[in-house]
C-alpha positions in Angstrom: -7.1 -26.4 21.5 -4.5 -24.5 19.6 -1.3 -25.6 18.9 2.6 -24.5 18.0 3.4 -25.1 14.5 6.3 -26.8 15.2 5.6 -30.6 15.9 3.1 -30.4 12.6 6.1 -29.1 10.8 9.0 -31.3 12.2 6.5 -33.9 11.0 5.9 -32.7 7.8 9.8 -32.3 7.1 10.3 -35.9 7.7 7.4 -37.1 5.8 8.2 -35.1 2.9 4.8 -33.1 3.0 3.8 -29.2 3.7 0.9 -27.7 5.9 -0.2 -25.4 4.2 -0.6 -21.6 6.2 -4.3 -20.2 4.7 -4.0 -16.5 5.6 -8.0 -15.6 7.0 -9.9 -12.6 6.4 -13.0 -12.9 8.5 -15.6 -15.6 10.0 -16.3 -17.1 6.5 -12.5 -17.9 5.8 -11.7 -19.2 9.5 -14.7 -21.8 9.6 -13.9 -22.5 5.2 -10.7 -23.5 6.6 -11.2 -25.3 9.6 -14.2 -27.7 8.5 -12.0 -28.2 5.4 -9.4 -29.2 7.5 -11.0 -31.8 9.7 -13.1 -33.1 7.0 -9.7 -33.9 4.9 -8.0 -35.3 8.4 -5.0 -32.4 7.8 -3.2 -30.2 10.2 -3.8 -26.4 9.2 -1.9 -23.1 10.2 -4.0 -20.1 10.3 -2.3 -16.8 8.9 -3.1 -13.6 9.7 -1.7 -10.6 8.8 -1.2 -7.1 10.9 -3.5 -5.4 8.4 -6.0 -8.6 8.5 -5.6 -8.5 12.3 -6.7 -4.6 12.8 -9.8 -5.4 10.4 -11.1 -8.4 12.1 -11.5 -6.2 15.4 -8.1 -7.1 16.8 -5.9 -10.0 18.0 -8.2 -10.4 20.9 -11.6 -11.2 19.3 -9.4 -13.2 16.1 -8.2 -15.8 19.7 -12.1 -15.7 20.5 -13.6 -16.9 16.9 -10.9 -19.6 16.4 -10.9 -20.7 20.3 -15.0 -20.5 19.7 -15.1 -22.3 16.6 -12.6 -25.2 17.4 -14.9 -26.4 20.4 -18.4 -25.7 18.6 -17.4 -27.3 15.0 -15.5 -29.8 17.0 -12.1 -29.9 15.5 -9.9 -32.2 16.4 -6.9 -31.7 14.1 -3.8 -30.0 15.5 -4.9 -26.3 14.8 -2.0 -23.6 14.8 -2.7 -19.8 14.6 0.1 -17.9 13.3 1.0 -14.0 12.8 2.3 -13.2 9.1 4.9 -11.2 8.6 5.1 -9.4 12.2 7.0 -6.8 13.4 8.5 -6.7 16.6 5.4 -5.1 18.3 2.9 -7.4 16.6 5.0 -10.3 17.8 4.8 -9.4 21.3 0.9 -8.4 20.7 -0.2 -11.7 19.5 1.5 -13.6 21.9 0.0 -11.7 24.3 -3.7 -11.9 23.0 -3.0 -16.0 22.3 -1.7 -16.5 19.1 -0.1 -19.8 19.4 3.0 -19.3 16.9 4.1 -15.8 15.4 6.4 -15.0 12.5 9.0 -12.0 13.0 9.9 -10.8 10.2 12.6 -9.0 10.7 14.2 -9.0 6.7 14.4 -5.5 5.9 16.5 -5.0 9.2 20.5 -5.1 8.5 21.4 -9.0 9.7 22.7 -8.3 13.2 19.8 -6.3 13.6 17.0 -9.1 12.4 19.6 -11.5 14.8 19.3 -9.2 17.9 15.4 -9.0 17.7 14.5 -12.4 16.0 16.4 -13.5 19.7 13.9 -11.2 21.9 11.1 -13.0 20.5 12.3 -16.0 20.9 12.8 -16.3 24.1 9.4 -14.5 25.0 7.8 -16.8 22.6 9.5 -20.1 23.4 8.7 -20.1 27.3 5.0 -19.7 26.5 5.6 -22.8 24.1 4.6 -20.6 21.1 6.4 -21.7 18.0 8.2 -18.4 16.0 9.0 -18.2 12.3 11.9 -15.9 11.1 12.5 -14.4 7.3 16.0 -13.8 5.9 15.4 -11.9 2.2 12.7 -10.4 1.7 9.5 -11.9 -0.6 8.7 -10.7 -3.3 5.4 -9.0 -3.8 3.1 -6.7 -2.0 1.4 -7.5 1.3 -0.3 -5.4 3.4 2.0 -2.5 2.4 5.1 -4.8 2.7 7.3 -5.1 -1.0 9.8 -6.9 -1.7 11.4 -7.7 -5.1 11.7 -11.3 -4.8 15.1 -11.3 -3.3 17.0 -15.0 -3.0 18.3 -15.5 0.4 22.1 -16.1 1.7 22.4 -19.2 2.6 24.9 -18.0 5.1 22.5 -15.5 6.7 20.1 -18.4 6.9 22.9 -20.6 8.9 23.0 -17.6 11.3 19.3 -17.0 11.9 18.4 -21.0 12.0 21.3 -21.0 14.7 19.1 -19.2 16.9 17.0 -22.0 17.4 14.1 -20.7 15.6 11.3 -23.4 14.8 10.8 -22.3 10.6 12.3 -20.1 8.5 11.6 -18.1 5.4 13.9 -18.0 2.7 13.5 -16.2 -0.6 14.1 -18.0 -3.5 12.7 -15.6 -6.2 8.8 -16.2 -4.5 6.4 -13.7 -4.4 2.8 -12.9 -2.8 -0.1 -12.2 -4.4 -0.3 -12.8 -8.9 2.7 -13.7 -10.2 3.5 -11.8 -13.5 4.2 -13.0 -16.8 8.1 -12.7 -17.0 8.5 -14.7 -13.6 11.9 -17.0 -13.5 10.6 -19.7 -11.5 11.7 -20.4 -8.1 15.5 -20.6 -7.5 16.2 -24.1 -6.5 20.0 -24.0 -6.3 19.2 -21.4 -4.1 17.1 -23.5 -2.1 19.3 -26.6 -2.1 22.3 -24.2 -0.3 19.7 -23.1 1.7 18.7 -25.9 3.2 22.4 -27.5 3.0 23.5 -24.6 5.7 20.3 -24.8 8.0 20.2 -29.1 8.3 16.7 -30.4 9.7 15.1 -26.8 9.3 11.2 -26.4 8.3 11.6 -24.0 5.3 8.6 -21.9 4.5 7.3 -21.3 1.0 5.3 -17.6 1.2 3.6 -16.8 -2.2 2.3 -20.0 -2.8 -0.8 -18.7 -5.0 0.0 -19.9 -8.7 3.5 -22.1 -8.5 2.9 -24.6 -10.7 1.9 -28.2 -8.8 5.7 -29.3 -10.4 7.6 -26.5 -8.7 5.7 -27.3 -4.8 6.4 -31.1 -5.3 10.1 -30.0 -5.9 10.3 -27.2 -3.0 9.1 -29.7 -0.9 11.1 -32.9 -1.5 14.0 -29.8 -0.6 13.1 -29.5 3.3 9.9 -26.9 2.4 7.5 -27.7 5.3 5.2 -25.2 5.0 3.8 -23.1 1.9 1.7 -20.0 2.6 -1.8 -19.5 0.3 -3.8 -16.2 1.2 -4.2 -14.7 -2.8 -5.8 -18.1 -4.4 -8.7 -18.0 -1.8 -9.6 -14.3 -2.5 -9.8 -15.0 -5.9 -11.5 -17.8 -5.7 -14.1 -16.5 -3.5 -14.5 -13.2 -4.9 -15.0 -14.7 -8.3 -18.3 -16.9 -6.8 -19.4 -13.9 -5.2 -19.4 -11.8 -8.4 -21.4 -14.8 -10.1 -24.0 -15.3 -7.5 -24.3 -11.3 -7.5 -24.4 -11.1 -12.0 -26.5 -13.7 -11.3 -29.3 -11.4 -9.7 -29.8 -14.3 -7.3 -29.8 -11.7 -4.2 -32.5 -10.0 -5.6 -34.6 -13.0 -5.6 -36.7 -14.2 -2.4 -34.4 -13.5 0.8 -31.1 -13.7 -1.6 -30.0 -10.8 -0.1 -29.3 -12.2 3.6 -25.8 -12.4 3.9 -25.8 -15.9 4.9 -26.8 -16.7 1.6 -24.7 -14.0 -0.6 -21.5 -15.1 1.1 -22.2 -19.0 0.7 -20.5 -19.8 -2.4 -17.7 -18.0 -1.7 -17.4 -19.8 1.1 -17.3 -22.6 -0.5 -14.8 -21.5 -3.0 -12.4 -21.5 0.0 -12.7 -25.1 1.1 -12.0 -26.0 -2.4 -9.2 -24.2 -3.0 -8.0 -25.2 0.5 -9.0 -28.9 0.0 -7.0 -29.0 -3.5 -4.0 -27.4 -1.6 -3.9 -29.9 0.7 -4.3 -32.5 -1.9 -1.2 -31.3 -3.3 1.0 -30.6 -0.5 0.5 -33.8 0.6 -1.1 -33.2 4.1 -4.3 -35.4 3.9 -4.9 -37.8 6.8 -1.3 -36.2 8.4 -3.5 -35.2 10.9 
């Protein structure tokens, strides 16, 4: 059964680990994810994105798969499902469909504004017991469309949105999604430190998490980051294993060519990657 994020996260906040959010893309990534999760004992937040959502077939038949799949592979870690980066329609979508926490992100709204409508969710998401994750400062990055420079947050905005009794929040701290470039500065950690000075016992959340070096996570984390969001490392990793068994000419021998087969080690690319994630967030046997 699925659950809010937010007793996994108040627990990983005082154990001084992170769940990690892997963002899924279809079937293979939900079941990578969700055997790798029960076979490493580890709580798991499943991301998907409005773009991701819309390709799968729709919020609906996403609920279906990961309701299916929890009872059939029988997993019995605490399982959340989680809308990335939402906006105010999605939010109220998701929860509708059965989504069972939802991030608004309402960051490239003026303050009030992201206040105003952080608040509507809320309270629609909070007396269904879904757990809701705001963002003050935008990431850096593209996803799905969104781009952001890698803005560092105010903690004093932060104070204000944490106030409303959301259960996470999203800072920037000079993070960004997908590769990060060359000239990168490194996450802000003064930044972070204020950050999590103004908003006490808050679950931070860590998007961009593909390529921060292992130092930088330990760090983020032992400052009140709870969860850290991976969607980029897995494409890479499984697109790369699907190039070699394809170079390899191994669908053009015998019945290489049934999918079951073409998409297998990219499949198991992502429970790698998500298994040395875990390793190094710290969420192994936190289940």
């Amino acid at each position: 059964m699925l659950v809010s994020a937010k007793e996994m996260l108040i627990k990983a906040r005082e154990g001084k680990y992170a769940v990690g959010q892997f963002n899924i893309n279809n079937l293979e990534w939900t079941k990578a994810v969700l055997l790798t999760a029960q076979e490493n004992n580890s709580p798991v937040i499943l991301g998907v994105s409005e773009g991701a959502g819309k390709y799968m077939g729709g919020y609906k038949t996403i609920v279906g798969m990961v309701n299916g799949m929890l009872e059939e592979l029988k997993i019995t870690v605490p399982v959340a499902l989680h809308l990335d980066h939402g906006s105010y329609d999605g939010a109220l979508k998701v929860i509708e469909a059965g989504f069972s926490s939802v991030m608004f992100d309402g960051s490239h709204y003026s303050i009030e504004e992201n206040i105003a409508k952080t608040k509507e969710v809320l309270e629609i998401a909070h007396s269904k017991g879904i757990s809701v994750e705001a963002e003050v400062g935008s990431i850096g990055g593209e996803e799905d469309g969104v781009v952001g420079a890698g803005e560092v947050a105010d903690p004093a905005e932060c104070k204000l949105i944490a106030d409303l009794g959301v259960d996470m929040l999203a800072a920037g701290i000079g993070n960004i999604h997908g590769q990060y470039p060359e000239n990168w500065a490194g996450l802000s950690f003064d930044a972070l430190a204020a950050i999590n000075d103004t908003t006490g016992e808050m679950p931070l959340v860590l998007h961009g998490g593909t390529g921060i070096p292992a130092d930088m996570i330990q760090k983020a984390i032992s400052l009140g980051v709870s969860k850290i969001n991976v969607n980029t490392e897995c494409q890479l990793a499984f697109a790369e294993a699907t190039r070699k068994y394809i170079e390899a000419g191994k669908d053009l021998q015998g019945k290489g060519f049934d999918p079951r087969k073409v998409l297998a080690p990219g499949f198991e690319a992502i429970k790698a990657t998500v298994k040395e994630k875990m390793e190094l967030f710290g969420s192994v046997n936190k289940a």
